[in-house]
C-alpha positions in Angstrom: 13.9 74.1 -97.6 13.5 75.6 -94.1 10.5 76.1 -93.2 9.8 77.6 -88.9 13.4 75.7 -88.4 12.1 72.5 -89.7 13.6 70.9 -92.5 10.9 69.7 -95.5 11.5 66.8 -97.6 11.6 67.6 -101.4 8.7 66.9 -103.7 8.7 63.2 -104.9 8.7 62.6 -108.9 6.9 60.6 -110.1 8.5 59.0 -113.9 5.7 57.1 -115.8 6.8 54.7 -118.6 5.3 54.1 -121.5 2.8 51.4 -121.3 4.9 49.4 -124.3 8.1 49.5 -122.3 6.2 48.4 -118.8 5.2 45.6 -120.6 7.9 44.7 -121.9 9.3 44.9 -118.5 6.8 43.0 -116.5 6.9 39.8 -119.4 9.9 38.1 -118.2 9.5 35.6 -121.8 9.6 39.0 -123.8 12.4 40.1 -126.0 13.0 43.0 -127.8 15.9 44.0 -129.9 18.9 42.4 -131.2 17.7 39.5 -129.1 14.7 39.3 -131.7 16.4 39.6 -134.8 18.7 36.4 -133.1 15.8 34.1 -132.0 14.1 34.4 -135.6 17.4 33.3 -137.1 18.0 30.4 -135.1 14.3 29.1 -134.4 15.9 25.7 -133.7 18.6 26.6 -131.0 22.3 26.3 -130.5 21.9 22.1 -130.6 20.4 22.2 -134.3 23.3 23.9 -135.3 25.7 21.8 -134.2 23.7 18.9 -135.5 23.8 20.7 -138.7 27.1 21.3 -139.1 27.9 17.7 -138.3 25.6 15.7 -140.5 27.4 18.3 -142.8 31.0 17.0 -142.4 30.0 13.1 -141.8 28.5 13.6 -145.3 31.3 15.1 -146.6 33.8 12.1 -145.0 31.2 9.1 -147.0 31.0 11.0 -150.2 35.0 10.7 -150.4 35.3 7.5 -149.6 32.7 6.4 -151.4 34.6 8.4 -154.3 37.9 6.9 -153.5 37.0 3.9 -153.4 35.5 3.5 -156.6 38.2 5.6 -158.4 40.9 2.5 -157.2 38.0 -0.2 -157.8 40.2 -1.7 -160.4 42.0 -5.4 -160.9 43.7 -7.8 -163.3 43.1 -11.6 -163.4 41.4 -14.8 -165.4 38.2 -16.5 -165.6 37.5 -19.6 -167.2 34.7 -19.9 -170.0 33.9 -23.4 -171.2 37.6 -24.5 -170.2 39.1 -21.6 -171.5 41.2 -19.3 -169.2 41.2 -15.6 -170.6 42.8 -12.5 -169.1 40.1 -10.2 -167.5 41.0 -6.5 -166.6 38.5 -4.7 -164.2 38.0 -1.0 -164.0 35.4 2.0 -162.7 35.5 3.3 -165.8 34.1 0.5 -168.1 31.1 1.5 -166.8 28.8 4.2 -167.0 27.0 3.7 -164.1 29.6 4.1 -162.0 31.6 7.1 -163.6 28.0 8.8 -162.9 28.4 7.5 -159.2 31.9 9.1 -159.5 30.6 12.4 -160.7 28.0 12.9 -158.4 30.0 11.4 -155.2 32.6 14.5 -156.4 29.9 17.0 -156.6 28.5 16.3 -153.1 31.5 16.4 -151.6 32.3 19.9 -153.2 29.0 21.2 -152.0 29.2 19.4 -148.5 32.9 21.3 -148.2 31.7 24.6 -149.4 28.9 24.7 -146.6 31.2 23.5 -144.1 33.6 26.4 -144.9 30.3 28.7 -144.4 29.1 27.1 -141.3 32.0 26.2 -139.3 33.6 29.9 -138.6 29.2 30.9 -137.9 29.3 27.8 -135.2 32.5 28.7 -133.6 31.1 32.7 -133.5 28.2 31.2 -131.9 26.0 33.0 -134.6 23.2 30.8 -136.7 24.7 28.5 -138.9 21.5 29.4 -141.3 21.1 33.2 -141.1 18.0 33.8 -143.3 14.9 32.0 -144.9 16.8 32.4 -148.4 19.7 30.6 -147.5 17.5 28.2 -145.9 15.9 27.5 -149.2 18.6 27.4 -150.9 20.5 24.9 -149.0 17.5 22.6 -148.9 16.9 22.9 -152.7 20.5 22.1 -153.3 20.6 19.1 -150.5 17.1 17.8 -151.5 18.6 17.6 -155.5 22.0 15.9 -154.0 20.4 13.6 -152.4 18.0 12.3 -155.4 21.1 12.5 -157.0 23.2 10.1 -154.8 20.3 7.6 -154.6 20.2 7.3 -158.0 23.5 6.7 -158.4 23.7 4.0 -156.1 20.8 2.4 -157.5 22.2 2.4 -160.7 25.6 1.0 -159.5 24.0 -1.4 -158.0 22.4 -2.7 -161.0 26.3 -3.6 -162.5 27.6 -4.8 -159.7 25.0 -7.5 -158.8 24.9 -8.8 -162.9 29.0 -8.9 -162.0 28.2 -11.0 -158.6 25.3 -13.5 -160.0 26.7 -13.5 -164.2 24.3 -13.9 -166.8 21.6 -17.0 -166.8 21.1 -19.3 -169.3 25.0 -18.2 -171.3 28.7 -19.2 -169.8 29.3 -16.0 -168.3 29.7 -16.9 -164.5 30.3 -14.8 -161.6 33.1 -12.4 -162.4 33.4 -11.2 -158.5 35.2 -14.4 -157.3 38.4 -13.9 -159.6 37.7 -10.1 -159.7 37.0 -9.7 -155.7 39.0 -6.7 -155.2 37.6 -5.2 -157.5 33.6 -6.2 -156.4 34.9 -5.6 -152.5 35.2 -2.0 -153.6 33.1 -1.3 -155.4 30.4 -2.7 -152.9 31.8 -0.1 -150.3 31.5 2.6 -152.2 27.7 2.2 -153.2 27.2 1.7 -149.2 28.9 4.8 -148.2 26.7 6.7 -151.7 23.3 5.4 -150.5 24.6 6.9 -146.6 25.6 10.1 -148.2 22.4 10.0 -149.9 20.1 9.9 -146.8 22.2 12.1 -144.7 21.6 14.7 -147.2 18.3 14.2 -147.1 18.4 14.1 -143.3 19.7 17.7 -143.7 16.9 18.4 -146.0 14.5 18.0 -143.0 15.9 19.8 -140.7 16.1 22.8 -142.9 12.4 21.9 -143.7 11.7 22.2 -140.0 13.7 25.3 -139.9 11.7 27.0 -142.4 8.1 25.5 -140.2 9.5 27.1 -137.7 10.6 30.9 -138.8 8.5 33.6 -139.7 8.7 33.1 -143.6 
């Protein structure tokens, strides 16, 4: 506007935000959002995924070695009783502890590949590798049940394979794991690697357990 051959500056505006959004604004530690619905799905970070998914496929490696090891845990030989030499023959499968060890060992590693092939394409998307409290609970449920599950079975192996190391007091059976070592030598190696798949899972079973502490459930 002229106004007496001046020029006059124009009338200032004044915008007021709402209170909510100037807040929002001024708390640098505030999101709001998409950014929300992200930090309540992955209330442990980018590292616990990562962790995750690796405890994941570390369990998945034991529980099929463990598996193929006592699948070829078997051996041919002689043993002497009270003079006598008489043909032996060694398999997994004489016993039912450890066809139960071979069961289970199979069904961890089917569950431990399933979740990998869930997980790894979330990792490399950079999204969370758990995306809700209900598949939360159902992975721990599942890995806290595995995990009894592969302890037990190792226990129970164990329970054969020491009466085959230290044979039978007080009777002529001796120890059948010096003629039958191939045999014991695997069969030792796969409860190992069973007990380790057995605390990884649970391992796994706390972090979800933390996961759950830690999201608004």
């Amino acid at each position: 506007m002229m106004m007496n051959g001046e020029k006059t500056p124009p009338p200032e505006v004044v915008v007021h935000l709402p209170e909510s959004k100037v807040a929002a604004t001024e708390n640098s530690g505030t999101m709001s959002g998409p950014l929300v619905g992200v930090a309540a799905a992955q209330p442990l970070g980018r590292n616990a995924d990562v962790i995750h998914v690796t405890l994941r496929l570390v369990c998945l490696v034991t529980s099929v070695v463990s598996l193929s090891f006592m699948v070829t845990a078997r051996q041919d030989s002689k043993i002497s009783i009270y003079g006598f030499m008489l043909p032996v023959h060694s398999k997994w499968s004489f016993s039912h502890s450890f066809e139960y060890l071979v069961g289970i060992a199979a069904a961890v590693a089917a569950h431990s590949l399933l979740q990998i092939i869930i997980s790894t394409p979330r990792l490399l998307n950079k999204s969370p590798v758990i995306p809700s409290t209900t598949h939360a609970w159902l992975l721990f449920a599942g890995d806290q049940v595995f995990a009894y599950a592969m302890i037990g079975a190792g226990a129970a192996a164990s329970g054969v394979s020491n009466l085959n190391r230290t044979g039978i007091q007080h009777t002529a059976l001796p120890n059948f794991c010096k003629p039958l070592h191939y045999f014991c030598d695997h069969v030792a190696v796969s409860i190992a690697l069973t007990f380790l798949s057995g605390f990884l899972l649970a391992a796994l079973a706390v972090e979800e357990v933390i996961w759950l502490s830690r999201s608004n459930y």
